[in-house]
GUTIGU-383905 format. One record per residue (C-alpha): residue number from 0; residue in three letters; x, y, z. Coordinates in Angstrom, 2 decimals. Each point is the difference from the previous one (the first is absolute). Layout:
N
[NUM; ala; [X; Y; Z]]
...
END
This chain:
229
[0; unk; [0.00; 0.00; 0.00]]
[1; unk; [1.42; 3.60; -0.86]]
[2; unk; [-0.65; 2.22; 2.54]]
[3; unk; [0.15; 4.42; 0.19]]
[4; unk; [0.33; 0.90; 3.27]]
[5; unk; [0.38; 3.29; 1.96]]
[6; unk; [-0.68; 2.46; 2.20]]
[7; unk; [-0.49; 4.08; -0.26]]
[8; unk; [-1.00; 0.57; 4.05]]
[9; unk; [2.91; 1.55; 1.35]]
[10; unk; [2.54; 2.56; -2.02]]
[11; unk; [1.54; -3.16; -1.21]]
[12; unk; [-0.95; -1.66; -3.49]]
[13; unk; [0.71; -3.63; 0.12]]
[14; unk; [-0.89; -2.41; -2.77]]
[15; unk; [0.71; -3.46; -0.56]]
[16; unk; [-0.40; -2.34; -3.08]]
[17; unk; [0.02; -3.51; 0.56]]
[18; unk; [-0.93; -3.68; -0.75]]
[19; unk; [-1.11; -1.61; 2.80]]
[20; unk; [2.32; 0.91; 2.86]]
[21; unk; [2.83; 0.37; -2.14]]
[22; unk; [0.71; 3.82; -0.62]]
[23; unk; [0.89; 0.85; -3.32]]
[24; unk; [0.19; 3.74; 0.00]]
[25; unk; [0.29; 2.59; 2.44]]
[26; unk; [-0.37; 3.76; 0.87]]
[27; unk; [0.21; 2.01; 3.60]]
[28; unk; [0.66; 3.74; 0.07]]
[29; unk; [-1.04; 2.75; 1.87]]
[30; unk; [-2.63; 1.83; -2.08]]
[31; unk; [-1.31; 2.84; 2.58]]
[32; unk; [-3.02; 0.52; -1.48]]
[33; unk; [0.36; -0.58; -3.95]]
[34; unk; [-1.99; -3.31; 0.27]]
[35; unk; [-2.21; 0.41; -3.02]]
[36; unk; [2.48; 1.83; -2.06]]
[37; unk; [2.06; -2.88; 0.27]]
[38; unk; [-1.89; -3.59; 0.68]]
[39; unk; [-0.92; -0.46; -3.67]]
[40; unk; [3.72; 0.88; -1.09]]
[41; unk; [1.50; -2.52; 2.13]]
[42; unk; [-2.21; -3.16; -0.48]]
[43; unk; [0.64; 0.58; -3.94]]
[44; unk; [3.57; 0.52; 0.42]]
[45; unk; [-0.35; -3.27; 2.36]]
[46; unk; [-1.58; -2.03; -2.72]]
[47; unk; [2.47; 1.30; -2.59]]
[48; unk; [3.11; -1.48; 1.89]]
[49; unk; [-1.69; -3.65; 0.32]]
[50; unk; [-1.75; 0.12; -3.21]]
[51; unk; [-2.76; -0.36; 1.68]]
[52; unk; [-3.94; 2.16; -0.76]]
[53; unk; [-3.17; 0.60; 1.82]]
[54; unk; [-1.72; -2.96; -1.62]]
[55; unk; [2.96; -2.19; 1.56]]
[56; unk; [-1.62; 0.81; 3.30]]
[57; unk; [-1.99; -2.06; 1.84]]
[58; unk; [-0.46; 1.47; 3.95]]
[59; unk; [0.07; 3.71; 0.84]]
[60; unk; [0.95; -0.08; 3.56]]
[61; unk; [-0.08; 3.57; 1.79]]
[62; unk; [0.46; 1.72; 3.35]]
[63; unk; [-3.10; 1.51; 1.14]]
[64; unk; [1.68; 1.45; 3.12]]
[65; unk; [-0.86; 2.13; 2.07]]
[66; unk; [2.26; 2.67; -0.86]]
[67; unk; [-0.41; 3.11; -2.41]]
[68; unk; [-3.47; 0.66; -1.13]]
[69; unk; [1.44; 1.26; -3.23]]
[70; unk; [2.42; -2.21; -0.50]]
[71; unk; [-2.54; -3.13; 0.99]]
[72; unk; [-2.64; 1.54; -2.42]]
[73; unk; [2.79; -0.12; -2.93]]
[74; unk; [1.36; -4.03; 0.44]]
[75; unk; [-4.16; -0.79; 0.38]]
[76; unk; [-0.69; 1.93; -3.01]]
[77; unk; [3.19; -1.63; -2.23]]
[78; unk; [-0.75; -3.50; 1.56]]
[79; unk; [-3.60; 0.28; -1.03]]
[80; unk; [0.42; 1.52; -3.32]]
[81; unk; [1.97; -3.29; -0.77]]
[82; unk; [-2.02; -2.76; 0.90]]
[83; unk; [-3.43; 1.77; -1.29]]
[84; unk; [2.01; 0.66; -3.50]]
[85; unk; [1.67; -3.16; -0.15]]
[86; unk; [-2.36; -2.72; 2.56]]
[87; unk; [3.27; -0.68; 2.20]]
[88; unk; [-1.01; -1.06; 3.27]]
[89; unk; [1.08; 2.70; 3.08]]
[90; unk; [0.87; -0.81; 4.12]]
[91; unk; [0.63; 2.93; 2.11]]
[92; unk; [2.60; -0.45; 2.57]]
[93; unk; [-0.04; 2.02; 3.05]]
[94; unk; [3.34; 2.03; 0.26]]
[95; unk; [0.79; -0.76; 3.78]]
[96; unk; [-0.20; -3.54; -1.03]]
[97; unk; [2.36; 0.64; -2.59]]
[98; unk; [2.31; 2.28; 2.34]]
[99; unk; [0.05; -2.79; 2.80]]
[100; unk; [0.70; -3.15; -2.10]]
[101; unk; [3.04; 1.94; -0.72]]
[102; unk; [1.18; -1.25; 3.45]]
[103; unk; [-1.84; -2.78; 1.49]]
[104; unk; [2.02; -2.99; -1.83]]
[105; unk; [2.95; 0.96; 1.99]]
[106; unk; [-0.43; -1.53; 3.99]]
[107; unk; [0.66; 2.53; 2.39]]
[108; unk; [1.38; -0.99; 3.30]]
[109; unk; [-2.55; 1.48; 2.65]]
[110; unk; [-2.13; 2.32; -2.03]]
[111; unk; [-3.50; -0.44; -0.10]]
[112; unk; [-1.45; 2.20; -2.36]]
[113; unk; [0.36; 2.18; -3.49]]
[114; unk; [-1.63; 3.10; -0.59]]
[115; unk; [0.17; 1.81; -2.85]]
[116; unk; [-0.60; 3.78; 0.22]]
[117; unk; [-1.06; 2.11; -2.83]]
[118; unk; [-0.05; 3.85; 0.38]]
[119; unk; [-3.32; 1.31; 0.05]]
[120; unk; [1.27; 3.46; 0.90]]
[121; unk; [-1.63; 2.62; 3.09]]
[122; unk; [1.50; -2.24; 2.24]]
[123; unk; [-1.32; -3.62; -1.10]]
[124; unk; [1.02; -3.01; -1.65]]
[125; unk; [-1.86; -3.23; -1.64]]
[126; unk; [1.05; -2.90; 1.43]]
[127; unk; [-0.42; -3.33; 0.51]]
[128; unk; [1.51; -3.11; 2.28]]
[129; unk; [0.96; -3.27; -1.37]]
[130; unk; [1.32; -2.40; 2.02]]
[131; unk; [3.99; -0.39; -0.03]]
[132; unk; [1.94; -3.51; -1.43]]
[133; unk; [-3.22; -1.07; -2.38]]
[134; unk; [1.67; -1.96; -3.23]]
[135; unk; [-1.72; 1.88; -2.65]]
[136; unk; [-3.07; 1.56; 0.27]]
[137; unk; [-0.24; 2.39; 2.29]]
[138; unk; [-2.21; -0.98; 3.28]]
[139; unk; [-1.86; 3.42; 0.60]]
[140; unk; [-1.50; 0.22; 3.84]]
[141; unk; [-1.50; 3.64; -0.45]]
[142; unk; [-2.23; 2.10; -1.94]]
[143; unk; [1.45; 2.28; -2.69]]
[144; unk; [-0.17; 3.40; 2.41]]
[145; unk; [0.62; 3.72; -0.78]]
[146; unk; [0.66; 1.21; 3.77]]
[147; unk; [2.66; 2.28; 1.20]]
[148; unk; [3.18; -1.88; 1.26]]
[149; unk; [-0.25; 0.17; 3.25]]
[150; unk; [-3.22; -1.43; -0.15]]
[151; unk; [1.99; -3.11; -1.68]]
[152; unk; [2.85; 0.06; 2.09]]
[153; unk; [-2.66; -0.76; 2.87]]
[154; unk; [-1.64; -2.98; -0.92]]
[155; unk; [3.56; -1.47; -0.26]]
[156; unk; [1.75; -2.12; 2.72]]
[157; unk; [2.38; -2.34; -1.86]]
[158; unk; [3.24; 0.85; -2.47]]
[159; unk; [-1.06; 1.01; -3.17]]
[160; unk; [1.72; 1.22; -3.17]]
[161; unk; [-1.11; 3.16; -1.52]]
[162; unk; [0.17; 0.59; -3.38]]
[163; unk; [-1.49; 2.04; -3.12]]
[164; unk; [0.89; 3.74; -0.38]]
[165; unk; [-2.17; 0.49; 2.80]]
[166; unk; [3.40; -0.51; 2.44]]
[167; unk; [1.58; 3.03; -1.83]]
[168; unk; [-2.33; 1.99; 1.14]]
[169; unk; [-0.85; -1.11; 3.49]]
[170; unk; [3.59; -1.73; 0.80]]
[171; unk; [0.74; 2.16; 3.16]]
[172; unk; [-3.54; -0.59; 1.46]]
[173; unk; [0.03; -3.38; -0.82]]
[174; unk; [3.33; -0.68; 1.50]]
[175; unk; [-1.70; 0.75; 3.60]]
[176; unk; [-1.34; -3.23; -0.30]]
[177; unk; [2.25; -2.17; 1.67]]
[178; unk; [-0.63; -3.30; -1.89]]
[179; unk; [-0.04; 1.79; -3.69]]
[180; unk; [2.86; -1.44; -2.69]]
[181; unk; [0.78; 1.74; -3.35]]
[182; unk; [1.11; -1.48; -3.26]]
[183; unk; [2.04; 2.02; -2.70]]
[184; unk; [-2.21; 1.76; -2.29]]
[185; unk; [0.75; -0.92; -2.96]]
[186; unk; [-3.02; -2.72; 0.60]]
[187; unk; [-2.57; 2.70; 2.00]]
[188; unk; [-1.92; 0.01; -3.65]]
[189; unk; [-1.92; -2.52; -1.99]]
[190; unk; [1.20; -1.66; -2.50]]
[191; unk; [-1.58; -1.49; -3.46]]
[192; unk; [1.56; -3.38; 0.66]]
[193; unk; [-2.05; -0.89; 3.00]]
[194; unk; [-3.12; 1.16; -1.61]]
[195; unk; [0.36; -2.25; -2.50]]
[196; unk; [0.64; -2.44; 2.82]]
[197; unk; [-2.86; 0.32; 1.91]]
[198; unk; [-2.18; 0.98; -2.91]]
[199; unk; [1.01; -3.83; -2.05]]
[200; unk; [-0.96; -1.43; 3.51]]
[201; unk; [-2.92; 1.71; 0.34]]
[202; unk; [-1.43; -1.13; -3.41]]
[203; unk; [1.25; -3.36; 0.75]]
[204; unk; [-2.15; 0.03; 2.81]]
[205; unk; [-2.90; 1.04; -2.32]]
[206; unk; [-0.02; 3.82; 1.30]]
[207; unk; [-0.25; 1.81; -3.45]]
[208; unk; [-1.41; 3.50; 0.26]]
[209; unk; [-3.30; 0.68; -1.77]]
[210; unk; [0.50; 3.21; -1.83]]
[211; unk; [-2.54; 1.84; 0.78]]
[212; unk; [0.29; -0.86; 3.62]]
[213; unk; [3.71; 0.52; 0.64]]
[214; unk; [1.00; 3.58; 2.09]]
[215; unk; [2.93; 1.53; 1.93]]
[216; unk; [0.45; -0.78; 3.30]]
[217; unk; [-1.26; 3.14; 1.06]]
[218; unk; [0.78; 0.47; 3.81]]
[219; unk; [-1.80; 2.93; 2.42]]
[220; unk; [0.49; 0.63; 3.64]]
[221; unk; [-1.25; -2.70; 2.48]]
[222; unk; [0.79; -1.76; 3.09]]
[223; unk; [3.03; -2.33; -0.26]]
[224; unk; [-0.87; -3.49; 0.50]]
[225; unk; [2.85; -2.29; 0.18]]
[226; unk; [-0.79; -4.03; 0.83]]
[227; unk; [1.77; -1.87; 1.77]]
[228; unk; [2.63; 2.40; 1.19]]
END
C-alpha cells in the first residue's frame, strides 16, 4: 500500500511517502506559517524524486491535531481535496499521538509517564499523558486538555518527560516540578513518519475516516481529567 502522510498543526510541515511502513521519501522543515503556499509544492516535488503520482496513492493519512486553527484548516482541506478528487481512502491521526510515539519504544528506567505539550499561547498548552515504556502505540491515560500548566503540573505525581514546543515556552515553570525530565528538542515536534505509523495501523484496524465526518481535534478550555494518575 502507498501511503501520503503528514501533518500541518504546528509551524512544522512534515510529510512522509511510503509503502507500508517502509518510508520512501521524506520532508521536515520549519515553515512558520507558509503552510498552503508550500504543501502542494512539496508533495509534487516528493513524487517527482520517487517517480511516483497522486494516482500511485492509496491512504492519505493526516494530523488533525490540535494545534493551529489555520494551519489544521489547510492539511484538512489538502487531505480532503485528494481523496474526494481521486477516491483514496483518509485516517486522521491525532498529533500528540504522533509526538509521543516518538519516545515510548525506548524503556525508561523509573519514569512513568509522557506528555507532550503543545503551545496554545496566553499561558496554556494542549497536552496529553501516555503512559511511559509502551512498545509502539502509545498508551494514552488522559483526555486531550487545553488547561494552563500549572493546572497540568498538578494532576501529576510520578516522573514524566515533557516534550513538544510547549517546554520552550514553559521550561522554567515546568522545571519546579520536581519529578519533570526533558529530552533534546530536536524531537519536541511531530513528525510525518509516525503518522504514517499510526495512521497504516489504524486502517489496519479498520479505522478509515469517512470524509465527510473527519475534523480537527479542536480543543477548548475544560477541567483536566487525567485516569489513573
Amino acid at each position: 500500500m502507498k501511503i501520503l502522510s503528514f501533518d500541518t498543526s504546528t509551524k512544522f510541515l512534515t510529510i512522509a511517502l511510503a509503502e507500508d511502513f517502509a518510508i520512501k521519501s521524506a520532508f521536515h522543515e520549519d515553515m512558520e506559517t507558509r503552510h498552503n503556499e508550500e504543501i502542494v509544492p512539496t508533495v509534487a516535488n516528493m513524487f517527482k524524486e520517487i517517480k511516483w503520482n497522486v494516482k500511485d496513492i492509496d491512504l492519505v493519512c493526516v494530523g488533525i491535531g490540535p494545534g493551529s486553527f489555520t494551519g489544521l484548516r489547510v492539511g484538512l482541506a489538502f487531505a480532503k481535496g485528494l481523496a474526494r478528487s481521486t477516491g483514496i481512502k483518509i485516517i486522521g491521526v491525532p498529533t500528540m499521538d504522533a509526538i509521543a510515539k516518538q519516545f515510548l519504544p525506548v524503556k525508561f528506567p523509573g519514569v512513568n509517564f509522557v506528555a507532550p505539550l503543545i503551545d496554545a499561547r496566553k499561558g496554556r498548552v494542549y497536552s496529553a499523558v501516555y503512559k511511559a515504556g509502551a512498545e509502539t502505540i502509545p498508551e494514552k491515560v488522559s483526555n486531550y486538555n487545553l488547561l494552563f500548566i500549572d493546572e497540568l503540573l498538578s494532576t501529576l505525581d510520578k516522573k514524566t518527560f515533557f516534550i513538544g514546543d510547549g517546554v520552550e515556552t514553559y521550561k522554567d515553570k515546568i522545571k519546579e516540578h520536581a519529578r519533570a525530565y526533558f529530552i533534546e528538542n530536536a524531537q519536541w515536534h511531530p513528525n510525518a513518519r509516525d503518522i504514517n505509523f499510526l495512521g497504516l495501523k489504524k486502517f489496519m484496524r479498520r479505522e478509515e475516516n469517512d470524509i465527510n465526518n473527519l475534523q480537527p481535534l479542536y480543543i477548548y478550555p475544560k477541567e483536566c481529567s487525567v485516569g489513573g494518575i
